[in-house]
C-alpha positions, 0 to 999 in steps of 0.5 A: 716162926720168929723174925729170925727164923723166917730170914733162915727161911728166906734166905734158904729158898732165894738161894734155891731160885736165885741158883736157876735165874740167868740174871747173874754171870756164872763168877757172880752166882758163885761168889753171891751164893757162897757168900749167901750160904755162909750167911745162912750158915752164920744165922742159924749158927746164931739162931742155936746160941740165942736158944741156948744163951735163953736156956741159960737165962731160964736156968739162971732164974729158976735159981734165983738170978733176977732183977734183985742182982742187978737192981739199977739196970732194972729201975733204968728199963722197967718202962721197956719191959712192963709188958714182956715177959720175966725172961725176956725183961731180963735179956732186954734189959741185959741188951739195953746195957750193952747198948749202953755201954756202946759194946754194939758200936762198930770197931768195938 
């Protein structure tokens, strides 16, 4: 199971204990469990686009994208990427830059 499936997980099953805990007002169970469900929502929403969005990188390799389509960015990360996997270079690399680009900074 992946990190981000395990924060699915996770969170699903606090949701559960967290239902019956007495700890928390009826008003604060109601507004945190609504918007933990959302979270959980959004997540696995998520968790269905990476899986996709890794698909589509495979499929792009399988016809030949790589490294040779975007040679600079390769050059800038390979130290990053000497231990993974062909895939997973290409997407870190691909993250690293966005990052780069300050595309992840809030407000952008």
């Amino acid at each position: 199971m992946t990190d981000r499936e395990n924060v699915i997980a996770s969170l699903g099953n606090a949701l559960v204990q967290m239902h019956g805990c007495g700890r928390y007002t009826p008003e604060d169970v109601d507004e945190l469990e609504t918007a933990a469900w959302k979270s959980l929502e959004l997540l696995e929403e998520l968790e269905k686009e990476i899986k996709a969005l890794h698909l589509l990188v495979e499929w792009a390799e399988e016809c030949g994208f790589g490294f040779d389509q975007f040679h600079d960015e390769y050059e800038r990360y390979k130290d990053e990427i000497k231990d993974m996997k062909y895939i997973d270079g290409m997407i870190h690399v691909a993250k690293r830059t966005l990052e780069n680009h300050g595309v992840f900074e809030e407000g952008r």
